[in-house]
N, C-alpha and C positions, 0 to 999 in steps of 0.2 A: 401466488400464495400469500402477499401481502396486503392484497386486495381489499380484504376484508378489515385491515386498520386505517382504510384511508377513506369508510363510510364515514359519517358525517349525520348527528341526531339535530334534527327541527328544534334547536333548544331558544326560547328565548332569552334575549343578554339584558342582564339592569347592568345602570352605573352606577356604580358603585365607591365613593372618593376611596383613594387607598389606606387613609389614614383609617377608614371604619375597619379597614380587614385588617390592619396589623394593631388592632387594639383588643386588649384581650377581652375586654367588656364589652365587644359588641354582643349583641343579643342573635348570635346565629349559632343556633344549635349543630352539632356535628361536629367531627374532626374534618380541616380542612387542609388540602391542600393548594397551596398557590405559588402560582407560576408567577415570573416578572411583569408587571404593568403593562397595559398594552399586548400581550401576547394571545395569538390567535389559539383556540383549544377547539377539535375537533373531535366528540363524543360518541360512543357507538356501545348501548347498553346492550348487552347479551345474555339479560337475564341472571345466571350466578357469575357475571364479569363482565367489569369495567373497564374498556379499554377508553386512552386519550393519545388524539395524536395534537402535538404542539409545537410552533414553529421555533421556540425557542425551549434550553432545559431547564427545570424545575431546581433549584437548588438543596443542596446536601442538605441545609439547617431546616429546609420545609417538611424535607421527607420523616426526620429524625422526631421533628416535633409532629407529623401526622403518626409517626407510629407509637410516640408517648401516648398521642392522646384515646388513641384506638387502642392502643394493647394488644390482647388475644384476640380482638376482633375480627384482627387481618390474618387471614390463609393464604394468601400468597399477595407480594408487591415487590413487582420487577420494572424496572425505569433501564432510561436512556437518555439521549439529548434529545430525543424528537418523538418520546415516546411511552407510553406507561399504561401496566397493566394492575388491575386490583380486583382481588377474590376474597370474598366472606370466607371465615372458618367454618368446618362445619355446627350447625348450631346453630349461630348466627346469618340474620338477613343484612340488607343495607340496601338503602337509597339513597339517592342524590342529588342536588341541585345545583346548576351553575350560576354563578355572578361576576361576570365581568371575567377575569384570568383568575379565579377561585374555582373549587370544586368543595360542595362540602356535604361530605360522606355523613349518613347518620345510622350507625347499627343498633339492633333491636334482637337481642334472645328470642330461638322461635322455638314450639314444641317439637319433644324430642321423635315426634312420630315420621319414622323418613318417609314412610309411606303418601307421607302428605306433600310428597314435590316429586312434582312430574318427571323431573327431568332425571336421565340416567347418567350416574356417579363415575360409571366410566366413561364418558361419553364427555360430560364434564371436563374430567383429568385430561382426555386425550388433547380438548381443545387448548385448553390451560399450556399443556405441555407445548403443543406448535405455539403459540400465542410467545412462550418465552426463549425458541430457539428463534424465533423471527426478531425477538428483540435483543438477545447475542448479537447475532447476525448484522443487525443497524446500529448497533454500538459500539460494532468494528474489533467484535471476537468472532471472526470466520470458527477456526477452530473448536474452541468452545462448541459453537453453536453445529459443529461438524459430528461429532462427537455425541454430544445430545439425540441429533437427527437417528444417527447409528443405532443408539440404544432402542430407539422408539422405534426404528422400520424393524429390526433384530425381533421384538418384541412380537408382531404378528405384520408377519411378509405379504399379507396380502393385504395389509393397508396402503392405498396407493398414493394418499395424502402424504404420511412418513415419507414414501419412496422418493416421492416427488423434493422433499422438503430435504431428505438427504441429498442428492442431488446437486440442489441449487446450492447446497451451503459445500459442496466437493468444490464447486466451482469459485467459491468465494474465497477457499483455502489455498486455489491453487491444486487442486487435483483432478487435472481436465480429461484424463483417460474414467478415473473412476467416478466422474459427472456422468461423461457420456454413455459408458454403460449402461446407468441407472435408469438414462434417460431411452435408449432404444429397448428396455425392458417394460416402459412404461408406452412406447411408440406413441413420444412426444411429437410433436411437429411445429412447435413456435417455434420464433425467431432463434431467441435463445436456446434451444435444446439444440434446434438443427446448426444452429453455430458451433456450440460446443463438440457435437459431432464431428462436423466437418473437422475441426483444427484438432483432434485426438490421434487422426491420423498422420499429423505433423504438416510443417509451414514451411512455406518454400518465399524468400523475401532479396529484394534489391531495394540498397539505399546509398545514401549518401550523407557525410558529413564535413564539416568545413570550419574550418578555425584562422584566426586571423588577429598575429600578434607582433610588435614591432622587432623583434627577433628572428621568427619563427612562424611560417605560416603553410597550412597543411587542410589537404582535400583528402579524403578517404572513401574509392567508391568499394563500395563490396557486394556479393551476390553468396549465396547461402538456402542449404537447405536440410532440415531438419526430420528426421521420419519415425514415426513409430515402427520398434519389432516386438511384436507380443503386449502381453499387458504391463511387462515391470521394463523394458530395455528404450532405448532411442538411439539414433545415430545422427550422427550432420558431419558436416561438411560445408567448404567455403572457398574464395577464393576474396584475397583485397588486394587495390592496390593504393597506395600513398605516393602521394604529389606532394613535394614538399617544398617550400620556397626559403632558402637561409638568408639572411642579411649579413655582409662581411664587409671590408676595410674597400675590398673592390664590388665590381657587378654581384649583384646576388645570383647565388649559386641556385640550379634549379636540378633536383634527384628526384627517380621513381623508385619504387619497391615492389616489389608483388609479394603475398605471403599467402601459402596455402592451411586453411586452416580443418584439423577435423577433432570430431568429440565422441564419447559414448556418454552416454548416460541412465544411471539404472536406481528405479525406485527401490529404496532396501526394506521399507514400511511405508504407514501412510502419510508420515510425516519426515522420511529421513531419504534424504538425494543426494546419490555421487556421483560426478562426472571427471572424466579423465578427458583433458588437453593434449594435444599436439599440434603445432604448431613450424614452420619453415620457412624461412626466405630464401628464394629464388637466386635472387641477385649476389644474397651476401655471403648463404652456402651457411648461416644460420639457425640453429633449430633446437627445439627445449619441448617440454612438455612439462604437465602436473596436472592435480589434481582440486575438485572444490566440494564439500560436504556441508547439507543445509540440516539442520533439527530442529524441529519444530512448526508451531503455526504460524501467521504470520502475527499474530498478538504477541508472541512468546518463541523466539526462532534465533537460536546459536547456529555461526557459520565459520569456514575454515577455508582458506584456499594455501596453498603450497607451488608453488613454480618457479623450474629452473631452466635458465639459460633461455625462453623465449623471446623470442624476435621483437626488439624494443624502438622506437625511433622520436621518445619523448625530447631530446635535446640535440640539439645543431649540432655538435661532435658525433652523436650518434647518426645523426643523418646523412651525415658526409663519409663517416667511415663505415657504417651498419654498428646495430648494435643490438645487446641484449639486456634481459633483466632477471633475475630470478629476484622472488616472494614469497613470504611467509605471513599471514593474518589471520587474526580472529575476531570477532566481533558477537555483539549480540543484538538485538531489537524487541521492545518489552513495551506495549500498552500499559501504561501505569495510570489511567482513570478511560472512561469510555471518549473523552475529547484530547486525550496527553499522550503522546506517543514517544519513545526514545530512543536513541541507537548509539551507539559507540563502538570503535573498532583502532587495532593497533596494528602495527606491524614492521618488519623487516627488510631492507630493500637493498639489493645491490646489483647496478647498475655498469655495464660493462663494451669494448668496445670488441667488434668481428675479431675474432684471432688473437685477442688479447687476454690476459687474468683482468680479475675485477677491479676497477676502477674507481669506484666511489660507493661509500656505504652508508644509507641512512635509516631512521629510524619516524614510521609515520604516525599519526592519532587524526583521531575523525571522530565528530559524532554530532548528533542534535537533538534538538523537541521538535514535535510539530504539535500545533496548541489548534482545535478544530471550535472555532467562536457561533460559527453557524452551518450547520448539517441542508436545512433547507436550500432551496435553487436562491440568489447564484449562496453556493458555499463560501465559507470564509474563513479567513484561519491566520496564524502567525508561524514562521517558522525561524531556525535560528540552526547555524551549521557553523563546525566548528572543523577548520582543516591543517594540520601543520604537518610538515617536515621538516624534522632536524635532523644533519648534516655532519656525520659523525668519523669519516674519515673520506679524502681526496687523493689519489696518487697524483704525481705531478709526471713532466716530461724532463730532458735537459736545460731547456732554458727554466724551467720552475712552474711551468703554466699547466695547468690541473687536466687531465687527460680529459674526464667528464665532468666540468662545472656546474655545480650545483650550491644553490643557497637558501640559508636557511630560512622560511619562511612557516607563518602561525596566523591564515585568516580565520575571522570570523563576520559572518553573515547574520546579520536580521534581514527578513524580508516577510510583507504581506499576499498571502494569497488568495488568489481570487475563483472561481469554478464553478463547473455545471454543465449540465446536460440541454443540447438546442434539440431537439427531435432525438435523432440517434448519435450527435458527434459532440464528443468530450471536448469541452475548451477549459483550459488553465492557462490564467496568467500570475505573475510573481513580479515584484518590485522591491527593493531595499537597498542597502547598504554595505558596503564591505570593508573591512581596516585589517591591515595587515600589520601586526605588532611590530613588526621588525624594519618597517616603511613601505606607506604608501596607502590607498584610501582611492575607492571610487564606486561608481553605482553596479550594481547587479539586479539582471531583469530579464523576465523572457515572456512569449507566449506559447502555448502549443497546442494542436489539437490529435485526437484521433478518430478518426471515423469509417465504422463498417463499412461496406458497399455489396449488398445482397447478402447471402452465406456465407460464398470463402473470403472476398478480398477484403483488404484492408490499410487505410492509408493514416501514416500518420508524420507526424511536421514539426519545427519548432525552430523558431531562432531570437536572440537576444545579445547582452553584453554583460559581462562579467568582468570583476576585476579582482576576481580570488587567482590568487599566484597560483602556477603548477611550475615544473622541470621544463625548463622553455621555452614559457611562457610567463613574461611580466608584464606589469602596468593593468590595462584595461584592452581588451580582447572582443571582438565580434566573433558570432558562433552562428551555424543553422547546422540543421538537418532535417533528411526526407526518406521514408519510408513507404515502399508498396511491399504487400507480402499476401501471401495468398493459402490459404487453409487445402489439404492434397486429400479430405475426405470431400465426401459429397453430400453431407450433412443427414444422411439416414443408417 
C-alpha cells in the first residue's frame, strides 16, 4: 500500500548554488519548498497531488515559510522525515518544478466551473485520505494512523483499499489478532498477512540468555508458550531455569533454580492490556504473582505493573538463599516530534530473602530519548538512557552485614545507533558510553538481529558489553542471548 510513494517522476536536476535558493531575490517564482543540500527527492505528480519521497526531512522553518508564502493555496500539507504530501484548495491549480533539493510550487485561481476537472472529488479525498494515514504511519504514529484507517474502512466496508490499510496499521500498533482478521477477510496471502496470521494464534519459543559479571554470573534457558482463546483472551505458560555462578572469599559457589511461569492475558479495548502473573520456584518453595496494564498507542502509551513476592535471584544473597521481589511502577512513552521519542518510569522495590520479611527497599527511575537522524537504510539515530536506584533502607544480620546488599547507583548512557533491513533480517547495532554518578564509567555496546524463516519461525540474537550498574551486577559485564520461536497458526 506504500508502493505508490516510492514512484519516482523522470524530472530533470539543475544545479543550482544554494546561495541562489536561500536568497529572497532570486527570480523563481512560486512558493518553495526545500529540503537540505544534497538531498535526494523523489516525485510522483498525481495530478490534484503532490507527493515527495526524501532521503533526508524537510525542516520546520521551510515548511512554515512555504505556508506564508502559499496561504490559502494549500488544502492539505502533511510531512514527515522521509516524506510529503501537498494538495491544492479547492479553486485553486499548482504546478511545479524541481531544482536541485528545492521544489517550487506555483498556484494559479482556476474557474469556478467544477464541471471543468475530470477527476472525482470523492475519489480525490479517498486517495488524499490513505496518502495521509501512510504518512502517520512512517512517522511513527502506528496509532494515529490506526484510528484514521478505522474511520475510513467504518465509512464504506466494501472498500478493500481502507480494509487493507487498516490492517497494516493494526499491526504497526501492535494489535496482531485484529490485523489478522482484517486480513483473512480480505484473503490476503503475502508474506506479511500470512505471518501475521500465523502468530495470532499464539508463539511457542525456546531461548537463552547469558550474563557475565565479576560478582555474579548467570545463564537462563527457558522454553514458553503463548496461545490465543477467542478474540480478547491469551494464555501462556513456561518453564526457566537459572545457572548461576557466585564469587566468594572461597571456590565460587555454583546454584540451579527452575521456575515455573504462567500468564493470562486479556484485551480490555483496542488500545488497553491486562495481564495477570504467577510465577514459582521449585527449589526455594517461592511464589508471588501480579499484575501489568498497558494504555495507549505506542506513540502515546501509560503502563502499570504491580508484583508481589515473585521469585527474584538479581543478587548473590538471593541466590544462595532463593529470593524474592515484589513491585510497584509506572511509566509513560510519548512521541513528541515525528524523529523524538521519550519514556520515563518510577517505581518501588522491595527485595527479600526465601522465608524471610523484606530485606531491602529501594526506590527506581528510568527514562530516555531516542532522537531518529535518518529514517532511510541503514537508519541512524541517538539514544540516551537514564537508569538509577536509590537504596532506601537495608536490614542487617548479627554481625551488622546487610541481609540483601544493595547500592546506590544513577547510570546514564548516550549511545549511537545504527539499523536496517538486509532482505528479510533486521540488524541493529549500538555503541556509547556509560557513567555512573556515584562511580565508575565504561563502554556500552551491542548488536542484534532478528530474522523470519518462511511463515511461523523466527530467530532472533544479540550480544554485547555494558557497564550500566544493576543489583549484582558491577563494573562492566558481557551479555548474549538467543531466540527461536515459532508462530502455532498456519498462516491462513
Amino acid at each position: 500500500m506504500i508502493a505508490f510513494l516510492l514512484l519516482t517522476a523522470a524530472t530533470p536536476v539543475l544545479s543550482v548554488p544554494a546561495a541562489v535558493l536561500d536568497d529572497d531575490r532570486a527570480t523563481l517564482s512560486g512558493a518553495r519548498l526545500a529540503w537540505p543540500e544534497g538531498t535526494d527527492l523523489r516525485l510522483e505528480d498525481r495530478g490534484s497531488e503532490l507527493v515527495v519521497r526524501s532521503e533526508r526531512a524537510i525542516g520546520e522553518d521551510r515548511i512554515a515559510a512555504f505556508r506564508e508564502a502559499a496561504g490559502a493555496a494549500i488544502g492539505e500539507l502533511r510531512w514527515n522525515d522521509d516524506s510529503l504530501v501537498l494538495r491544492a484548495s479547492p479553486g485553486w491549480s499548482m504546478r511545479w518544478r524541481r531544482v536541485g533539493a528545492v521544489v517550487i510550487v506555483a498556484f494559479g485561481a482556476t474557474a469556478g466551473d467544477a464541471s471543468a476537472d475530470p477527476t472525482d472529488p470523492a475519489d480525490d479525498t479517498h486517495d488524499v485520505a490513505l496518502a495521509a494515514i501512510q504518512a502517520d504511519a512512517a512517522a511513527g504514529y502506528p496509532g494515529r494512523a490506526r484510528r484514521a484507517a478505522a474511520m475510513l474502512a467504518a465509512a464504506d466496508p466494501a472498500d478493500s483499499q481502507a480494509a487493507r490499510m487498516l490492517a497494516d496499521t493494526q499491526v504497526a500498533a501492535g494489535d496482531v489478532r485484529g490485523a489478522a482478521r482484517g486480513y483473512r477477510a480480505l484473503r490476503a496471502q503475502d508474506r506479511t498477512a500470512r505471518r501475521t496470521m500465523a502468530a495470532a494464534a499464539g508463539i511457542a519459543s525456546i531461548g537463552v540468555t547469558a550474563r557475565d559479571g565479576s560478582d555474579l554470573s548467570q545463564a537462563e534457558f527457558g522454553a514458553r508458550i503463548d496461545a490465543a482463546i477467542g478474540d480478547r483472551l491469551s494464555a501462556g505458560g513456561g518453564v526457566r531455569n537459572i545457572a548461576s555462578r557466585v564469587a566468594t572469599l572461597g571456590p565460587d559457589e555454583k546454584v540451579g533454580e527452575t521456575v515455573i511461569d504462567a500468564s493470562v492475558a486479556a484485551a480490555l479495548g483496542d488500545a488497553v492490556r491486562l495481564q495477570l502473573l504467577a510465577s514459582a520456584a521449585l527449589d526455594d518453595r517461592v511464589t508471588g504473582g501480579g499484575a501489568k496494564l498497558t494504555a495507549g498507542s505506542p506513540e502515546a502509551q501509560v503502563r502499570a505493573t504491580l508484583l508481589r513476592h515473585m521469585p527474584d535471584y538479581s543478587t548473590p544473597a538471593q541466590v544462595l538463599a532463593g529470593g524474592y521481589l515484589s513491585r510497584a511502577t509506572a511509566g509513560i512513552t510519548y512521541r513528541l516530534t515525528p524523529g523524538l521519542v521519550g519514556q520515563v518510569d518510577a517505581g518501588w522495590n522491595r527485595y527479600g530473602l526465601a522465608g524471610m520479611a523484606a530485606a531491602s527497599d529501594t526506590i527506581t527511575a528510568s527514562g530516555g530519548l531516542d532522537y531518529t537522524l535518518r529514517r532511510q537504510f541503514p537508519t541512524l539515530g541517538l539514544s540516551y538512557r537514564f537508569e538509577a536506584e536509590y537504596v532506601e533502607r537495608m536490614r542487617v544480620d548479627a554481625d551488622g552485614r546487610a541481609l540483601v546488599s544493595l547500592a546506590t547507583r544513577e547510570n546514564h548512557t548516550l549511545q549511537g545507533v545504527v539499523g536496517g533491513l538486509i532482505g528479510a533480517v533486521q540488524l541493529t547495532g549500538l555503541a556509547g558510553w556509560t557513567v555512573d554518578r556515584f562511580g565508575g564509567d565504561g563502554p556500552t555496546a551491542s548488536v542484534g538481529l532478528a530474522a523470519p524463516i518462511g511463515i511461523a519461525w523466527r530467530v532472533e540474537g544479540g550480544a554485547g558489553v555494558t557497564s550500566v550498574s544493576r543489583p549484582g551486577f558491577s563494573g562492566t559485564q558481557l551479555f548474549a542471548r538467543a531466540q527461536v520461536s515459532r508462530a502455532l497458526g498456519d498462516g491462513k
